[in-house]
mmCIF file of the N, C-alpha and C atoms, coordinates in Angstrom:
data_MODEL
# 
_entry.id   MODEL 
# 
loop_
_atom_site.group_PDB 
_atom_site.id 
_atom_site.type_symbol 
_atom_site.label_atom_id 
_atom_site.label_alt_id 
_atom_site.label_comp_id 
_atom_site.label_asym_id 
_atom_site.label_entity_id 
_atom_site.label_seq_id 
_atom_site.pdbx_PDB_ins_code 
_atom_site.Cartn_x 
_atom_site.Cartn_y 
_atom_site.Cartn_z 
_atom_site.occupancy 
_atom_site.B_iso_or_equiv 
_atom_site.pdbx_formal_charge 
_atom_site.auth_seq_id 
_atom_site.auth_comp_id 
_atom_site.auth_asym_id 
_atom_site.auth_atom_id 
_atom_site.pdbx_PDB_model_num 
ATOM 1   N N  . UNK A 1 1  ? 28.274 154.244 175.884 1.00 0.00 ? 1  UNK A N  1 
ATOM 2   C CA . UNK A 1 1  ? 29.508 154.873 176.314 1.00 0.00 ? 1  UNK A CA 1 
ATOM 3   C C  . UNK A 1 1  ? 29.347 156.389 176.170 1.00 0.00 ? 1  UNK A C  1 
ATOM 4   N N  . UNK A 1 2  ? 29.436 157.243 177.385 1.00 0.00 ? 2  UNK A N  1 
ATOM 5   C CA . UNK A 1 2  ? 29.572 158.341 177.211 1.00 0.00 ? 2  UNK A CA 1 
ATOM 6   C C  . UNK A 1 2  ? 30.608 159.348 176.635 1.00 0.00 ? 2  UNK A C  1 
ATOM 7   N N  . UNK A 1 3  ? 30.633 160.168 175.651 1.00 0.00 ? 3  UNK A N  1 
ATOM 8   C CA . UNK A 1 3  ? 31.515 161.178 175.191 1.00 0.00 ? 3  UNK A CA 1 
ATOM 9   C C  . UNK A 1 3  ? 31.756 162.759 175.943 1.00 0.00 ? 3  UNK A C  1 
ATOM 10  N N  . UNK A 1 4  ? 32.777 162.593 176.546 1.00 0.00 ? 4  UNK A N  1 
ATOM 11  C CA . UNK A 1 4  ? 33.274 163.766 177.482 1.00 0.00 ? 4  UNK A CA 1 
ATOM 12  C C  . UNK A 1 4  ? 33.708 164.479 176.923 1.00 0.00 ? 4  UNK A C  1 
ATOM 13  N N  . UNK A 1 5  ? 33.575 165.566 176.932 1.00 0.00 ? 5  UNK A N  1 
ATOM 14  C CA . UNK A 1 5  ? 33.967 166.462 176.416 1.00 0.00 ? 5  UNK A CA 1 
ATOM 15  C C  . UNK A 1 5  ? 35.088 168.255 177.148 1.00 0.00 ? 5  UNK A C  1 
ATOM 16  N N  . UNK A 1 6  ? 36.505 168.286 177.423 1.00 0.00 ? 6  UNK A N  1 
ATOM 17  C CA . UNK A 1 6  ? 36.215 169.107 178.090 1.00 0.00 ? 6  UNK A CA 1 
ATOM 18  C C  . UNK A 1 6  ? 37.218 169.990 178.074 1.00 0.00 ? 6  UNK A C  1 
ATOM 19  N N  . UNK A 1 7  ? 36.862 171.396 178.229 1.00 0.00 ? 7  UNK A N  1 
ATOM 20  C CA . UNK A 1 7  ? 37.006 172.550 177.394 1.00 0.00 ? 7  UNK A CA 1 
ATOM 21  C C  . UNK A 1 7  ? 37.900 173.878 178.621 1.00 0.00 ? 7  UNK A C  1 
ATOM 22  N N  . UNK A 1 8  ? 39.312 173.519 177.455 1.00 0.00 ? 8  UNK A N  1 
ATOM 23  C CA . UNK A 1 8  ? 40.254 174.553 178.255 1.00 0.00 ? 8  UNK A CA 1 
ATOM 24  C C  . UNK A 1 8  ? 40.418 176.266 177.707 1.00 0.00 ? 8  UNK A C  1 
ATOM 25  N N  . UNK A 1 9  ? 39.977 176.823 178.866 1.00 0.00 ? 9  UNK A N  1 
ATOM 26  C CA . UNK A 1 9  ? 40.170 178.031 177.840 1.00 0.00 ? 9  UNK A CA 1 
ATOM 27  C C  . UNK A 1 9  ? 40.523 179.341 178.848 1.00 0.00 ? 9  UNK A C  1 
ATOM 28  N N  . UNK A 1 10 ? 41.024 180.334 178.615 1.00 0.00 ? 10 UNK A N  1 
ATOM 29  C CA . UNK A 1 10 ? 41.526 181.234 179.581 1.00 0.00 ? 10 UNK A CA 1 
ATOM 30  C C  . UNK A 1 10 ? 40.669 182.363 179.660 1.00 0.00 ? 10 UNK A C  1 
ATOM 31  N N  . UNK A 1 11 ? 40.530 182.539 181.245 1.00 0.00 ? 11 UNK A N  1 
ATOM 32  C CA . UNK A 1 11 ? 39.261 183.582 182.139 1.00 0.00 ? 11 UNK A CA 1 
ATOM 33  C C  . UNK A 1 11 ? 40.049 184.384 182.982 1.00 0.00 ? 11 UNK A C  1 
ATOM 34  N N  . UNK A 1 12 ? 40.240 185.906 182.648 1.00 0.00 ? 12 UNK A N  1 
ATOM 35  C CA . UNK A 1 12 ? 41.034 186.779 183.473 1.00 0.00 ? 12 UNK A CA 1 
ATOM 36  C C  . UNK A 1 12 ? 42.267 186.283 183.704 1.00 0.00 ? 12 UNK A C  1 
ATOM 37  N N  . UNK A 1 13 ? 42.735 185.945 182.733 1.00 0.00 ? 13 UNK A N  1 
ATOM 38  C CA . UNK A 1 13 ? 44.493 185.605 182.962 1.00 0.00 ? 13 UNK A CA 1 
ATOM 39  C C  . UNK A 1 13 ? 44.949 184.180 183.579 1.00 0.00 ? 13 UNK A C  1 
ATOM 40  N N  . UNK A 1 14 ? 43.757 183.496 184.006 1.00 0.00 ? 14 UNK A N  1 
ATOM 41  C CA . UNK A 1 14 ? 43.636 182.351 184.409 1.00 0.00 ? 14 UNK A CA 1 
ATOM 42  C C  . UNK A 1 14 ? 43.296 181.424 183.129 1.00 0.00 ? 14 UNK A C  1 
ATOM 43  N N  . UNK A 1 15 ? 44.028 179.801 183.692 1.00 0.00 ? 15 UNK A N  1 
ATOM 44  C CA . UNK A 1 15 ? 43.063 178.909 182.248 1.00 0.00 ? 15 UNK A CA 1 
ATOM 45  C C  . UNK A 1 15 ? 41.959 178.293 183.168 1.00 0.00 ? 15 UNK A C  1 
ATOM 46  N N  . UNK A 1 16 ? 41.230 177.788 182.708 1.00 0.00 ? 16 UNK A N  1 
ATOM 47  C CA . UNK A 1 16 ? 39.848 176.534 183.457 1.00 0.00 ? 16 UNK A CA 1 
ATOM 48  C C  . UNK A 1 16 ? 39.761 175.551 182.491 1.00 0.00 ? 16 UNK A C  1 
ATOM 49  N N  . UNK A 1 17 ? 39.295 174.993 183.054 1.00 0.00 ? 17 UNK A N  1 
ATOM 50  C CA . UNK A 1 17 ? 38.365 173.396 182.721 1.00 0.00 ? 17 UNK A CA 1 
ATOM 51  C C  . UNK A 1 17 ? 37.082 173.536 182.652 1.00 0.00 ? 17 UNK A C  1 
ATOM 52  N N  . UNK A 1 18 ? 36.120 173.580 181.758 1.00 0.00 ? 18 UNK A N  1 
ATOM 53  C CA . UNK A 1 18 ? 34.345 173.021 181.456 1.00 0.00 ? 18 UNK A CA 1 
ATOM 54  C C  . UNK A 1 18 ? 34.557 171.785 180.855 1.00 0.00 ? 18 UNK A C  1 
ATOM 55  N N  . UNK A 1 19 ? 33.246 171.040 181.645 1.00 0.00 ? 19 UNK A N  1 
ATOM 56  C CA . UNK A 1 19 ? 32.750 169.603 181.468 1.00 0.00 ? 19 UNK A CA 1 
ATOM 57  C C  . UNK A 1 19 ? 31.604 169.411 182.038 1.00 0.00 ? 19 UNK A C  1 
ATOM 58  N N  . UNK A 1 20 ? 31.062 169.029 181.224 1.00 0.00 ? 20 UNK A N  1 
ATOM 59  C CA . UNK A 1 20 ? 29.629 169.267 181.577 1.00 0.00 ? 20 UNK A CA 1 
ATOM 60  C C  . UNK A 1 20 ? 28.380 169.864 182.547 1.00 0.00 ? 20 UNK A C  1 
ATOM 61  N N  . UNK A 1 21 ? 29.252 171.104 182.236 1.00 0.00 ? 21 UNK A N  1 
ATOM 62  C CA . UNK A 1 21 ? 28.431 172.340 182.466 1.00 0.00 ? 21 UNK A CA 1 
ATOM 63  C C  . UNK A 1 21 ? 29.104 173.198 183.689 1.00 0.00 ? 21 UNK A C  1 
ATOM 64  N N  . UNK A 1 22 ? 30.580 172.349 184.510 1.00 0.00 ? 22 UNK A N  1 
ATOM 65  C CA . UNK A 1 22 ? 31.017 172.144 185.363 1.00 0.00 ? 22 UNK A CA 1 
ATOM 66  C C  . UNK A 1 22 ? 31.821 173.110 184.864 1.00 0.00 ? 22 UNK A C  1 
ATOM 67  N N  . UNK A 1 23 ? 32.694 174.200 185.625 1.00 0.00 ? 23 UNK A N  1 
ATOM 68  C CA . UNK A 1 23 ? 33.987 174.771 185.542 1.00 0.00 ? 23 UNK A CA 1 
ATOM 69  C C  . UNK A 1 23 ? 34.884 175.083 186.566 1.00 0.00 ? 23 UNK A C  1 
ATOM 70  N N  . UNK A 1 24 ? 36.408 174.673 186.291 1.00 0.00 ? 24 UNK A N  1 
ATOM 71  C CA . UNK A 1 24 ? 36.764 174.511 187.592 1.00 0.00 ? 24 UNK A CA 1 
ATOM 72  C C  . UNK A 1 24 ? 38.461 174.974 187.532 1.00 0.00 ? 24 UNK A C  1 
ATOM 73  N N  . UNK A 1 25 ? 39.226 175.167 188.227 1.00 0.00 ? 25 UNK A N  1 
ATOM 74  C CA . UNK A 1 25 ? 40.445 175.504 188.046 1.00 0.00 ? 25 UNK A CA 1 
ATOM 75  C C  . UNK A 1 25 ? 40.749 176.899 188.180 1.00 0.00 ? 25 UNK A C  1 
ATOM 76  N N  . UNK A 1 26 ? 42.521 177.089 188.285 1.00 0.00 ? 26 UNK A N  1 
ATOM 77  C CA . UNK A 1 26 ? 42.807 178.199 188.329 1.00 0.00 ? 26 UNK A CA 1 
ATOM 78  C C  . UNK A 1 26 ? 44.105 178.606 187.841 1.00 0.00 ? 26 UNK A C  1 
ATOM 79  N N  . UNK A 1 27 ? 44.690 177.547 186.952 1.00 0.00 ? 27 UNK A N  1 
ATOM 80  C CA . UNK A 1 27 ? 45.960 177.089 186.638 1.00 0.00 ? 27 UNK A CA 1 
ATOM 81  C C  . UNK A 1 27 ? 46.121 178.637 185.676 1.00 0.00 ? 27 UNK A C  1 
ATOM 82  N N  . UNK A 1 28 ? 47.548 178.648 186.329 1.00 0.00 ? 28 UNK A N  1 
ATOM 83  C CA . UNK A 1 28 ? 48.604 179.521 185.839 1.00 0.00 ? 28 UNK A CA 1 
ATOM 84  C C  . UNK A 1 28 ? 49.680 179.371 184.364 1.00 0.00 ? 28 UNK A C  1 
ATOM 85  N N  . UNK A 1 29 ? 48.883 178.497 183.380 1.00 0.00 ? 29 UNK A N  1 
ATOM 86  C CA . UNK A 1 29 ? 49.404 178.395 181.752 1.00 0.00 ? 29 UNK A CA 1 
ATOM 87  C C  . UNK A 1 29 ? 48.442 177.481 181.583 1.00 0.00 ? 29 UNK A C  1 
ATOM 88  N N  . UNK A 1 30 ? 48.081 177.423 179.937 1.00 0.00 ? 30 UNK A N  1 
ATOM 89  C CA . UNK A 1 30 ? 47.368 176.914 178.980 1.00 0.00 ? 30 UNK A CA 1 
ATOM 90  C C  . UNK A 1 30 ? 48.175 175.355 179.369 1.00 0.00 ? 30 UNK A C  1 
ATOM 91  N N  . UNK A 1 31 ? 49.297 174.869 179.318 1.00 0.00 ? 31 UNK A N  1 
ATOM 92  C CA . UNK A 1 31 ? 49.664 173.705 179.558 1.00 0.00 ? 31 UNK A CA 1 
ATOM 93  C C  . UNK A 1 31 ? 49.439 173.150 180.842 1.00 0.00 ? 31 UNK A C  1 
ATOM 94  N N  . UNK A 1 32 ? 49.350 173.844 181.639 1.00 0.00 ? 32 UNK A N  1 
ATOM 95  C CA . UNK A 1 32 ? 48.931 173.255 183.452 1.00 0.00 ? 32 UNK A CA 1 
ATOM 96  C C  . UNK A 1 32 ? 47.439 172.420 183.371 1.00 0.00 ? 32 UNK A C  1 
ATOM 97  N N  . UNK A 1 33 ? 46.678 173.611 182.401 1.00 0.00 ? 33 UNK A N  1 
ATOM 98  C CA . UNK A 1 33 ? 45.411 172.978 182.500 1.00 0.00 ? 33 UNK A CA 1 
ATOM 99  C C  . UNK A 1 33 ? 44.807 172.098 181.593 1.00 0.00 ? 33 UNK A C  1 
ATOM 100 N N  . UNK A 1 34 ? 46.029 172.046 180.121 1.00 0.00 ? 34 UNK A N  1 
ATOM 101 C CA . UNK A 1 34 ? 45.584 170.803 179.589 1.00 0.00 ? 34 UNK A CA 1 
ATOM 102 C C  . UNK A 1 34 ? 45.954 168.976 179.925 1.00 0.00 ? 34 UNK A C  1 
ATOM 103 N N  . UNK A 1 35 ? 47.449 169.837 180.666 1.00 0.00 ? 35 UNK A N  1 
ATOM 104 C CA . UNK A 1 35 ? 47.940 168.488 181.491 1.00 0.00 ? 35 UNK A CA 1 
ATOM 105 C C  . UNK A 1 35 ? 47.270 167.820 182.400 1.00 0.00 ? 35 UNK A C  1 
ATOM 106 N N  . UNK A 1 36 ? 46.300 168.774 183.167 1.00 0.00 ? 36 UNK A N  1 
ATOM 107 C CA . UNK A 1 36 ? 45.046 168.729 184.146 1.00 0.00 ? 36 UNK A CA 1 
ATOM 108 C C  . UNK A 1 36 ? 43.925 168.205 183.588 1.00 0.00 ? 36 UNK A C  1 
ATOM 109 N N  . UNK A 1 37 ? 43.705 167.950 182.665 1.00 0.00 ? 37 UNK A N  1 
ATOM 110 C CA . UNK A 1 37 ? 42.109 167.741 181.902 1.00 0.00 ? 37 UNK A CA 1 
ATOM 111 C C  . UNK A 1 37 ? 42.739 166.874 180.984 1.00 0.00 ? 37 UNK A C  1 
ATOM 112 N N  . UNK A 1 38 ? 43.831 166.179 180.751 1.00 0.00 ? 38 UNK A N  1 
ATOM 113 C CA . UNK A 1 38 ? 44.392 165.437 180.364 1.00 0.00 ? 38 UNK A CA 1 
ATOM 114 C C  . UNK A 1 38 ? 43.716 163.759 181.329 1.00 0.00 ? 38 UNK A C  1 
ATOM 115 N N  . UNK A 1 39 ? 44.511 164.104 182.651 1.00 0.00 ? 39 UNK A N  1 
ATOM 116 C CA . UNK A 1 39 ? 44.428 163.379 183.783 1.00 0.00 ? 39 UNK A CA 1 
ATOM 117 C C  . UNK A 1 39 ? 43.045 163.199 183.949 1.00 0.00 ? 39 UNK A C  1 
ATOM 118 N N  . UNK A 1 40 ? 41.964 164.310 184.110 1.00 0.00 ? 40 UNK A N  1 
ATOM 119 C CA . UNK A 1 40 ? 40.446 163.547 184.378 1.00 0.00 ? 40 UNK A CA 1 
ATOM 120 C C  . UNK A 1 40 ? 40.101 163.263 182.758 1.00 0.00 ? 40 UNK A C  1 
ATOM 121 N N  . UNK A 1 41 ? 40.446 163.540 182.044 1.00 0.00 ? 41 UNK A N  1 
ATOM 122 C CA . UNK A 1 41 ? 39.958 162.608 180.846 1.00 0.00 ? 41 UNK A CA 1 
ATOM 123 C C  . UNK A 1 41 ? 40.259 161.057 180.644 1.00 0.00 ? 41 UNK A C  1 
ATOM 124 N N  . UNK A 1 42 ? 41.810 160.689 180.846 1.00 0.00 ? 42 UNK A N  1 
ATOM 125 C CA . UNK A 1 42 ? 42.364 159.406 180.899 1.00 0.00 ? 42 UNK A CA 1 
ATOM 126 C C  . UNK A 1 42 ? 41.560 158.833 182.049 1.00 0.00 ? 42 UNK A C  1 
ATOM 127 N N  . UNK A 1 43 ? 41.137 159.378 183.077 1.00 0.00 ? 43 UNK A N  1 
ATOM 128 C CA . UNK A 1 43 ? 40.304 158.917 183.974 1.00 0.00 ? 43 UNK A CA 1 
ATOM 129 C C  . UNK A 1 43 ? 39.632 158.467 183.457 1.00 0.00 ? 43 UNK A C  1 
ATOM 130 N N  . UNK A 1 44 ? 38.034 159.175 183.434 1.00 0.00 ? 44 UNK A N  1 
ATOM 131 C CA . UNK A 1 44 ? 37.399 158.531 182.757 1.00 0.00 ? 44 UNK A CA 1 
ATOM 132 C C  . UNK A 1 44 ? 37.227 157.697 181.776 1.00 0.00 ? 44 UNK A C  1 
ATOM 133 N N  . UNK A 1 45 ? 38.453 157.962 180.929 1.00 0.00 ? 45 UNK A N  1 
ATOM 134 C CA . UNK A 1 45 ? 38.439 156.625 179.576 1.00 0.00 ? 45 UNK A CA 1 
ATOM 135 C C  . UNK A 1 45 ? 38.869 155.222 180.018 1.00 0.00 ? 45 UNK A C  1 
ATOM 136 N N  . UNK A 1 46 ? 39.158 155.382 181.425 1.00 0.00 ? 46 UNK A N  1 
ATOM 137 C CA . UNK A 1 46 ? 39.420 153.835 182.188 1.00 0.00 ? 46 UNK A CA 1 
ATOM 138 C C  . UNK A 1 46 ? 37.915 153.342 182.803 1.00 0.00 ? 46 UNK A C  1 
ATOM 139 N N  . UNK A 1 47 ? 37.365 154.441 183.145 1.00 0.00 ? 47 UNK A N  1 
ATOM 140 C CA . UNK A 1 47 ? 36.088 153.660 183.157 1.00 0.00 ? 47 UNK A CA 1 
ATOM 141 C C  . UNK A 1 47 ? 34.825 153.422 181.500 1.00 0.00 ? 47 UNK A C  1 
ATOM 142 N N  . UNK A 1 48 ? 35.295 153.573 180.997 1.00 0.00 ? 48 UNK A N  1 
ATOM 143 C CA . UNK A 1 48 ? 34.576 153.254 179.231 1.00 0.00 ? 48 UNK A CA 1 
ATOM 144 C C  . UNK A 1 48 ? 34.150 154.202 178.733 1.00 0.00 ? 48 UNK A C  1 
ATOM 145 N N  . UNK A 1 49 ? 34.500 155.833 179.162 1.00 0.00 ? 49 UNK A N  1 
ATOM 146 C CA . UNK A 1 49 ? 33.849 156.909 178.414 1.00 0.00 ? 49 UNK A CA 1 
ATOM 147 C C  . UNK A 1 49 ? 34.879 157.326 177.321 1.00 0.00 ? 49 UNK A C  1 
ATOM 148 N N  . UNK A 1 50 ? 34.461 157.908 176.241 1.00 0.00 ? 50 UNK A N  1 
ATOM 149 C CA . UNK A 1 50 ? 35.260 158.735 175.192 1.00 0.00 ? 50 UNK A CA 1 
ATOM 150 C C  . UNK A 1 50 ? 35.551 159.581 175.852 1.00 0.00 ? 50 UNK A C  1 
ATOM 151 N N  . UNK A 1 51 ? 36.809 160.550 175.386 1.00 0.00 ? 51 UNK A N  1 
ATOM 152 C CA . UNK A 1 51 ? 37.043 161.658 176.000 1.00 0.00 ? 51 UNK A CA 1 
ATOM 153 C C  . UNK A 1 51 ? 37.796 162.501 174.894 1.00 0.00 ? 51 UNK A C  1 
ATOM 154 N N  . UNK A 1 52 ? 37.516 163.849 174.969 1.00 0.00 ? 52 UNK A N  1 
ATOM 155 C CA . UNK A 1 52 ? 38.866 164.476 174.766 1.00 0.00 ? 52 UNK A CA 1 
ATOM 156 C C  . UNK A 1 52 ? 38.516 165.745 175.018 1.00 0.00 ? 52 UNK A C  1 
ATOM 157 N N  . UNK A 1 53 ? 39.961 166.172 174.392 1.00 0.00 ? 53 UNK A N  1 
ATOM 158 C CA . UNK A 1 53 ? 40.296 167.634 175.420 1.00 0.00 ? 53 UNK A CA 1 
ATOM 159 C C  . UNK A 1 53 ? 40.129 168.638 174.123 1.00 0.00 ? 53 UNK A C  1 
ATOM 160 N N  . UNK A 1 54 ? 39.258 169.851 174.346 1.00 0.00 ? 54 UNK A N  1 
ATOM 161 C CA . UNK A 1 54 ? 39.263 171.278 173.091 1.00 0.00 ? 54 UNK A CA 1 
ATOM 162 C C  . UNK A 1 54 ? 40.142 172.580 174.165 1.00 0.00 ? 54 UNK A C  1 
ATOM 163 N N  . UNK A 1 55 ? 40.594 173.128 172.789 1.00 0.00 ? 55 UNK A N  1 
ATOM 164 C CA . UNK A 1 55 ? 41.360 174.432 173.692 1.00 0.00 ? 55 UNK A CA 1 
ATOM 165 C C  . UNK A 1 55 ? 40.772 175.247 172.753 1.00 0.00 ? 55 UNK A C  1 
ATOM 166 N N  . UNK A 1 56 ? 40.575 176.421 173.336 1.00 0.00 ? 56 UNK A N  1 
ATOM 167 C CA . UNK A 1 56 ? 40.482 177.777 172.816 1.00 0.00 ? 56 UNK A CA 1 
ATOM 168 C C  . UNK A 1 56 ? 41.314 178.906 172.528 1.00 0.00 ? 56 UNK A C  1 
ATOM 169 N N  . UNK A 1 57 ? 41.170 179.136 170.839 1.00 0.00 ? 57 UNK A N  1 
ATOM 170 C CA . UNK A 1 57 ? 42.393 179.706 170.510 1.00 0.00 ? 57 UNK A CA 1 
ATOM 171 C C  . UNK A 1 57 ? 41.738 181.193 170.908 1.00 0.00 ? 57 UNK A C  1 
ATOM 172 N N  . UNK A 1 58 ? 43.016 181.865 171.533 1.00 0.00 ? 58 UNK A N  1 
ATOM 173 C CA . UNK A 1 58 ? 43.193 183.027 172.003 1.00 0.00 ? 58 UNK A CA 1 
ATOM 174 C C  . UNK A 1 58 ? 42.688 184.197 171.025 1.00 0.00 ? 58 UNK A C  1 
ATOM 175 N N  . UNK A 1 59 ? 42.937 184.120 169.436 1.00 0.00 ? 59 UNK A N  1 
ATOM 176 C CA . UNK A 1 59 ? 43.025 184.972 168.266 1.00 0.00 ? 59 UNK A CA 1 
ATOM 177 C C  . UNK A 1 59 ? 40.898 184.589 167.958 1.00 0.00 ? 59 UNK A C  1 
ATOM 178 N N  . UNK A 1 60 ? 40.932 183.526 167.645 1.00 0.00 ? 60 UNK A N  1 
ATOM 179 C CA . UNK A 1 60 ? 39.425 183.410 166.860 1.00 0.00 ? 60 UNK A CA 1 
ATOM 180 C C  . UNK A 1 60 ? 38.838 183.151 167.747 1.00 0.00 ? 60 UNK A C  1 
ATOM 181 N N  . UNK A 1 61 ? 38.985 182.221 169.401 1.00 0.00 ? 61 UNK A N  1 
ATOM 182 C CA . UNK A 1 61 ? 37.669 181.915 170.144 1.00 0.00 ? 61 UNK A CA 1 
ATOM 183 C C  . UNK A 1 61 ? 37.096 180.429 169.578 1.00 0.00 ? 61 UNK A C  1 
ATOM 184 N N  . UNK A 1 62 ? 37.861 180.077 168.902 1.00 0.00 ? 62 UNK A N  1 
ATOM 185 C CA . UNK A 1 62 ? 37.440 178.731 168.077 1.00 0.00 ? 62 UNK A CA 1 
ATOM 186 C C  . UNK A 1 62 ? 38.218 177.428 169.400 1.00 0.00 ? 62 UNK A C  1 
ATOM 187 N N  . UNK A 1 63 ? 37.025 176.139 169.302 1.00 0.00 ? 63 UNK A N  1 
ATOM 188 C CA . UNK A 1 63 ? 37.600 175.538 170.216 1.00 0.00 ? 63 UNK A CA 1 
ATOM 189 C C  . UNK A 1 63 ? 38.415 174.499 168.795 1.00 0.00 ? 63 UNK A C  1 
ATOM 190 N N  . UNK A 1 64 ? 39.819 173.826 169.092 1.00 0.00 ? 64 UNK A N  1 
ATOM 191 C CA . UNK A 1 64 ? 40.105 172.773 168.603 1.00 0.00 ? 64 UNK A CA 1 
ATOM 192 C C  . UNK A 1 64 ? 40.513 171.362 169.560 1.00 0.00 ? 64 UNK A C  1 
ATOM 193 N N  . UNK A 1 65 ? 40.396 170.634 168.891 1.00 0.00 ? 65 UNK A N  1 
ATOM 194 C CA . UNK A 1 65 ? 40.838 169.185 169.005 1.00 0.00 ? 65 UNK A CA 1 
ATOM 195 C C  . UNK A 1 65 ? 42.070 169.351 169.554 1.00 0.00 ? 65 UNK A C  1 
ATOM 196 N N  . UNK A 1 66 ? 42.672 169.148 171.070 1.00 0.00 ? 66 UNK A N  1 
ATOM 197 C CA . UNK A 1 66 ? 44.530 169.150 171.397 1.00 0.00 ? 66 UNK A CA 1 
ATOM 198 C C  . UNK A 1 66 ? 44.662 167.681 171.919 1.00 0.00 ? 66 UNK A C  1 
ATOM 199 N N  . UNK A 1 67 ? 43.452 166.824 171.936 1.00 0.00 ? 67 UNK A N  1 
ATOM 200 C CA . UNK A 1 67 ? 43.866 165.694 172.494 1.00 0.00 ? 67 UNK A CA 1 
ATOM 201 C C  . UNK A 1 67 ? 42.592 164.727 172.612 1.00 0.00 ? 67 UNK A C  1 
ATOM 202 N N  . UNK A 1 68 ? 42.814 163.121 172.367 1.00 0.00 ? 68 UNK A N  1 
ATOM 203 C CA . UNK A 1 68 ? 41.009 162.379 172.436 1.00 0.00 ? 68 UNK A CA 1 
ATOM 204 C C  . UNK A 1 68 ? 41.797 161.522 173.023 1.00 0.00 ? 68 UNK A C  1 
ATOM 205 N N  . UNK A 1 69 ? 40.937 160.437 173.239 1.00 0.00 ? 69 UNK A N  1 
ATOM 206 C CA . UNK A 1 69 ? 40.728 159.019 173.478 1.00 0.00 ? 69 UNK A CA 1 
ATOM 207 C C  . UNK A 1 69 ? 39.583 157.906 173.109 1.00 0.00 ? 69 UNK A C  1 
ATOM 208 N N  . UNK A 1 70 ? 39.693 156.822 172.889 1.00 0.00 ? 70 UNK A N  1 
ATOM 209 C CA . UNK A 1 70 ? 38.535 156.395 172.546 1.00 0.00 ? 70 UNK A CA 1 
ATOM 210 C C  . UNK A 1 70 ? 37.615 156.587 171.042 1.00 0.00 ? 70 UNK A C  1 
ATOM 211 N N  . UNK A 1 71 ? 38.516 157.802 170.204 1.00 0.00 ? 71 UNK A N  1 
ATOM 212 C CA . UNK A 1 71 ? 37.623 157.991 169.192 1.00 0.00 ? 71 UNK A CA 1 
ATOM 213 C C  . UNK A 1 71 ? 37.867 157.092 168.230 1.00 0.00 ? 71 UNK A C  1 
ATOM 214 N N  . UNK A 1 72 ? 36.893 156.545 166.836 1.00 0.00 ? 72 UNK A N  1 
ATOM 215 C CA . UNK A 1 72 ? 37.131 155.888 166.186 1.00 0.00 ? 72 UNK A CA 1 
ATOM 216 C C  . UNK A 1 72 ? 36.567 156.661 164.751 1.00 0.00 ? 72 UNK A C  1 
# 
């Protein structure tokens, strides 16, 4: 089972999506694009992959944990 991993974080006033190695989006708030990477994560966890979602805090650059699936 693969572990997805995928990473919201804001580029010139914009947020994005990275996943494996992939970056994509152009959403206009930190919530557009976790609600967005929400949706292809639950995706994939219907086909048997782990998933979850890291955000990047604005202050340290540190990614955290805002959301999984699948973990045990």
């Amino acid at each position: 089972m693969a572990h997805l991993q995928y990473f919201v974080f804001e580029d010139q006033s914009h947020w994005k999506i990275g996943c494996d190695g992939q970056v994509s989006g152009d959403f206009p708030t930190e919530q557009a694009a976790v609600s967005r990477a929400i949706e292809r994560a639950f995706f994939n966890s219907m086909r048997g992959h782990r998933a979850e979602i890291l955000v990047r805090d604005g202050n340290t650059g540190a990614f955290k944990v805002a959301w999984s699936y699948g973990r045990h």
